[in-house]
N, C-alpha and C positions, 0 to 999 in steps of 0.2 A: 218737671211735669206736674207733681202734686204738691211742692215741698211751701208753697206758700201757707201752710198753717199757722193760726194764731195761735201764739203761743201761751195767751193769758190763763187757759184753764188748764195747762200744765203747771203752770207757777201756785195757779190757787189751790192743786193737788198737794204740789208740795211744802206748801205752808202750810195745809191742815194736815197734811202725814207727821209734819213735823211739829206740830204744837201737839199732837196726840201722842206721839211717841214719847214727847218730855213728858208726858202723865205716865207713862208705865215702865217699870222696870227695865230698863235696855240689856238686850243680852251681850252687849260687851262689859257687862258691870260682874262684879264678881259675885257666884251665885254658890255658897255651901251645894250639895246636891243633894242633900237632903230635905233643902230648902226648896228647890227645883224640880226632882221629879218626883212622880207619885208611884213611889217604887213595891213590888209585890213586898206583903208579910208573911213570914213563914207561917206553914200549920198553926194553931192553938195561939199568935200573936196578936193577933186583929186587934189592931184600938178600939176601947170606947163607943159604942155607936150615940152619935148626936142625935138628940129629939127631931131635928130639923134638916131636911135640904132643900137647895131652892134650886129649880130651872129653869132657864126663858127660851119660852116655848116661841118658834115663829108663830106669830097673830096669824095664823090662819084656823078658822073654827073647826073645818077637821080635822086638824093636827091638833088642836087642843083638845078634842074630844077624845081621840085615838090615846096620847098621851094620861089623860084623866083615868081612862080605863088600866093600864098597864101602871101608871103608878101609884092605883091603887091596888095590886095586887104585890109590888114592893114593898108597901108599909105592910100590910098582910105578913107576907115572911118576913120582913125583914126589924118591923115596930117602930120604922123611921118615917117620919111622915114627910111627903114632898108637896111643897108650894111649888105651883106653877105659875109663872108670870108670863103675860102674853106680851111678846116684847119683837118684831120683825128684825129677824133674822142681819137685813142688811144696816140697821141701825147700834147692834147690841157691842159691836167691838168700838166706836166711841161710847157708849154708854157707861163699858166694861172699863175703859181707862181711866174714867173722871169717878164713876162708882166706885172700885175694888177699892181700891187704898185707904177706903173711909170703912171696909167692913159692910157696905150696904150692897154688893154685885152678887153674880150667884155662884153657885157650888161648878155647877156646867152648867156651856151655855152652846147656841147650835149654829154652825156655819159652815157655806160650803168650802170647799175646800180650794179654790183657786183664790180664798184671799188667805190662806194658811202662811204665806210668806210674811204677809202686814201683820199678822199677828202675832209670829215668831218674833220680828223685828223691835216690834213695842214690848214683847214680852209678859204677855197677854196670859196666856197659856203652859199648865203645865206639862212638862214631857211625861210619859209614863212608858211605865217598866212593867211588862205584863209577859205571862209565861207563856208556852208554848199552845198548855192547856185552853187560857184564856185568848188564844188568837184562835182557834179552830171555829172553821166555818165565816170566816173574814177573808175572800178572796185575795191573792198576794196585789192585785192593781188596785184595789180598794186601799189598805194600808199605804202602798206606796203613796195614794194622792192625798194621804193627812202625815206624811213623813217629809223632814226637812233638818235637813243638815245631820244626816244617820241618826235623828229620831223621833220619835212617834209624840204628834198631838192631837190626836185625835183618835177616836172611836165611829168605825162610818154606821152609815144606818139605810142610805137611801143611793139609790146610784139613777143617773138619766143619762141616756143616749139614743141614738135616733137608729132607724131601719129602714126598712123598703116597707112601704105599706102598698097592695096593689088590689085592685078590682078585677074579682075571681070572670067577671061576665068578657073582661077586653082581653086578660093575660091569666088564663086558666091555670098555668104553673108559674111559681117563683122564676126568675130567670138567674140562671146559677153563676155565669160569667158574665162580666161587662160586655162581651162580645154578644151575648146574648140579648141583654138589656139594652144595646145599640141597634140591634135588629128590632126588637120589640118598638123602641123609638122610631126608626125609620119605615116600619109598615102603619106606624097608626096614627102618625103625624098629618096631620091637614090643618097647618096655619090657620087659613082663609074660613076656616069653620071651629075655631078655637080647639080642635082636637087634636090631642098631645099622644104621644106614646109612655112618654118620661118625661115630668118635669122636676126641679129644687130649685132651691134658693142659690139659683150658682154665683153670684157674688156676695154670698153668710160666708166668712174664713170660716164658721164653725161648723155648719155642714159640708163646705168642700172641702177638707183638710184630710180626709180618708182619702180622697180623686187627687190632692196634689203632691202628697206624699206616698203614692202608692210605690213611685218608683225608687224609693231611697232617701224622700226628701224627709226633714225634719224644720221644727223650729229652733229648739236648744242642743246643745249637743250635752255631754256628759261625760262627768272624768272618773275615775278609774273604779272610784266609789260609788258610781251612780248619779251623783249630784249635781244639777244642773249647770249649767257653765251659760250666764247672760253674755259671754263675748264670743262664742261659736252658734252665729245664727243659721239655719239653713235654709233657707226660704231663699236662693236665690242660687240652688245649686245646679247643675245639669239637671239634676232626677228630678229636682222641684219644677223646672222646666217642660220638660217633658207633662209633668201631671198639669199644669198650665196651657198647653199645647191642650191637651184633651179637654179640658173644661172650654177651651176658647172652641175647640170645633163643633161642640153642641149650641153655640148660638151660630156659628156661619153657615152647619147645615141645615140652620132653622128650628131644631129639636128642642130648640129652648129659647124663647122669645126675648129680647132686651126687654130691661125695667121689669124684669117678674119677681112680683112679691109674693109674700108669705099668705096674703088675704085672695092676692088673683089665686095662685097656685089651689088653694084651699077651697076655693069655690068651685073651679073648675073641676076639681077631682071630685066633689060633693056631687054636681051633677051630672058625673058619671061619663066625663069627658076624658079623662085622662086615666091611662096605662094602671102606671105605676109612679108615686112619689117618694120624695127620701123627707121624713120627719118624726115628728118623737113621738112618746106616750099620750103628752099632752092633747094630741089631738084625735084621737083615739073614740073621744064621746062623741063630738061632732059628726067625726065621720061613720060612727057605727049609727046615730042616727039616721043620715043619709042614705049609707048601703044597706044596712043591716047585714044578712049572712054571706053577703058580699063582700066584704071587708075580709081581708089577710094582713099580716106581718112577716115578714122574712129578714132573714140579717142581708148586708150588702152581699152585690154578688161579688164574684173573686177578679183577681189581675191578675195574669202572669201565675195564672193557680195558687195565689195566695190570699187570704182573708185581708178584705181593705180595715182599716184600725182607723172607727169613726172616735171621736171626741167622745168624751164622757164626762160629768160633773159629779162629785159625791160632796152628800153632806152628811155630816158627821155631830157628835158631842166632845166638845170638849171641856177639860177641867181648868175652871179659873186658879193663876197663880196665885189669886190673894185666897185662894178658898182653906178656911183652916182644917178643912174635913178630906184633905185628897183622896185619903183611902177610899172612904165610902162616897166619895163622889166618883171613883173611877167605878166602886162597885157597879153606882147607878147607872153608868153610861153604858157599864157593860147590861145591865137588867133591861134596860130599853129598847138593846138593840141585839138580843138574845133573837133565836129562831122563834121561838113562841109570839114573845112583841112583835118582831118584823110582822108577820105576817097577821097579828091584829091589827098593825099599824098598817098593813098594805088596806085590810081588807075596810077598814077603817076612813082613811086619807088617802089614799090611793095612790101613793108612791112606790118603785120596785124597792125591797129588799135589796141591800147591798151586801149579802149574803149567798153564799151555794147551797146551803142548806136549808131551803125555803123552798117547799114547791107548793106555786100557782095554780087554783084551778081556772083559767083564765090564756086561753088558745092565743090571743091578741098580746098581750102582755109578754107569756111567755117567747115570742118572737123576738122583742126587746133584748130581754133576758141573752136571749142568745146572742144577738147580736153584741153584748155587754160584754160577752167573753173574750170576743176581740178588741174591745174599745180600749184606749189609751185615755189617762187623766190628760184634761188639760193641764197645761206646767202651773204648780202654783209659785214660781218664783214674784215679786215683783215688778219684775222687768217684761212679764207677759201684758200687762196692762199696756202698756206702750206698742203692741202689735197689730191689736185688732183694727184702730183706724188706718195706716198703713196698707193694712194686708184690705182691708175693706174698698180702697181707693183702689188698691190695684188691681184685685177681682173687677172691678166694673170697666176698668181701662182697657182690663183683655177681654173685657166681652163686647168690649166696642171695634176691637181688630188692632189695638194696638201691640208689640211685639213684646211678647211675654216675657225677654230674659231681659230688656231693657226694661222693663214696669217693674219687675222683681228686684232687680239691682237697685232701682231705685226707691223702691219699699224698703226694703235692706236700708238701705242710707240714711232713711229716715229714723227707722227704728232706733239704729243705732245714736245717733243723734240725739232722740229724745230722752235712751239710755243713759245719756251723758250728761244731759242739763238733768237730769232728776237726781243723778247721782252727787251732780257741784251742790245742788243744794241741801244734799243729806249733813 
């Protein structure tokens, strides 16, 4: 159905996975552990503090500003001074492999966590060994999405996930159940006049992945330790079926238009056309512009009286393995992303806190939040990269009426496939 893909920019993946990865320490290479993680010191032990750390902040000006504040109040206590280099986030793990080794990378550096797998693999990153003390107030699904292969590279700081955002003027109350949120659909729906009840991006895998796994589905499954298993896909199980069934019936009862993008959706809800939608923080300024006190947030509603478990992204600080300061660069990551910073840094940059002990004065935000309690990490294995077009293709096939367990099967096949030619060429 979909499997004719070119295959060239898979190949051009894995020839720059693999000429980067021969730049960094492989973690099949034998590693002393003292060499390796950045392990707590007892009371009264602490090395040496260095004149110097360095960070590469994402090039974004609020985050640099936010940052500038907060790591100025590190050297303050701590008399260590921090250089920040503005360095975007999605460039700094090639930067990080050709730099470290020469002594010129930094102490930490910042990324999200669903490429935590590539950077494990190159060996990018130190593990750290941090005490019970030093986790509190780090949600356990925060941690989990910077852990890999039982253990921790990263320190999170920031978490994103999406909600119900609705217009108090069409849908006066949140609607609590899907059943609910389907009636709200089906009373304020009038196609013929662009007026929706409910609409999303129902073929984003990343906003339908709560709707298709409600009923049991997964992508990875997981062995005994938790650890992700890239050869137990679910995405093509009964339950995933079923959650396929239900996305496809909001385009055949018309409650969700073919071809609707993220700009239609957005406009139409702007102009006060539409219920309720499913989307992030991100958009949060536009439309408060638009509604003003009109504007809500709500987590999703439930299934089967269970909380739907939307996607979630965290980014986090991590410690460079070439960095000769682990200690106090683990300090810093922890100083950064302390409940004080967070929430300079929210109030600052305007990202949520990937924190429980942070509270927002912020009605809209904190809706997020909540819904964040339920969110699951995306997998950061490598083998997730190989999903999203797959699952992208077959979302739009089932909202054209093709039959969801054969579109899934054969997303599945694909996957798996592409898993395999990435893997020959490791």
């Amino acid at each position: 159905m979909f499997k004719k893909k070119a295959l060239l920019t898979l190949v051009l993946f894995i020839t720059l996975a693999l000429m980067l990865a021969a730049c960094g320490p492989q973690r099949d290479e034998e590693v002393a552990p003292e060499e390796n993680a950045a392990e707590p010191v007892a009371e009264g032990e602490e090395p040496a503090k260095p004149e110097q750390l360095t960070m590469w902040v994402n090039d974004e000006e609020s985050q640099i500003d936010a940052y500038e504040a907060i790591t100025a109040k590190y050297t303050e206590e701590t008399g260590i001074e921090v250089e920040l280099v503005p360095f975007s986030m999605l460039d700094q793990t090639e930067a990080l492999s050709l730099d470290g080794p020469s002594g010129s990378g930094p102490d930490i550096f910042f990324q999200p966590h669903d490429r935590l797998g590539d950077v494990y693999l190159q060996g990018l990153a130190a593990e750290l060994e941090l005490t019970e003390e030093q986790l509190q107030g780090y949600p356990e699904g925060t941690l989990d999405a910077f852990s890999y292969e039982g253990g921790l590279y990263g320190v999170p700081a920031v978490i994103e996930t999406y909600g119900l955002f609705y217009n108090t003027d069409l849908v006066p109350e949140a609607p609590e159940t899907m059943e609910e949120l389907m009636e709200i659909a089906a009373n304020l729906t009038n196609a013929g006049q662009d007026e929706y009840g409910f609409l999303m991006e129902a073929t984003n895998f990343y906003f339908t992945y709560p709707f298709l796994t409600a009923e049991g589905g997964y992508v990875f499954g997981t062995d005994a330790d938790g650890a992700l298993q890239s050869d137990d896909i679910g995405l093509a199980t009964e339950e995933t079926v079923k959650g396929a069934e239900l996305i496809q019936s909001w385009f055949t009862e018309g409650y969700v238009p073919n071809g609707i993008t993220g700009d239609v959706m957005n406009g139409l809800f702007q102009d006060g056309k539409v219920g309720a939608v499913v989307t992030g923080p991100w958009s949060i300024p536009d439309y408060q512009a638009a509604l003003g006190d009109k504007l809500a947030v709500a987590t999703l509603p439930t299934m089967n009286g269970e909380p739907l478990n939307s996607f979630s992204g965290v980014k986090g600080w991590l410690v460079s393995e070439y960095s000769d300061e682990k200690f106090w660069a683990t300090d810093l990551a922890l100083f950064v992303t302390n409940a004080e910073s967070s929430l300079t840094y929210f109030e600052t940059a305007g990202e949520l806190p990937a924190r429980s002990d942070v509270e927002l004065d912020d009605e809209l935000r904190n809706g997020i939040l909540a819904q964040a309690e339920h969110a699951v990490a995306m997998p950061n294995i490598p083998e997730m990269s190989q999903v999203w077009d797959p699952m992208a293709e077959a979302l739009e096939f089932i909202s054209q009426g093709d039959d969801p367990e054969a579109v899934l099967n054969e997303a599945v096949d694909q996957i798996k496939e592409q898993i395999e030619l990435s893997k020959a060429g490791q």
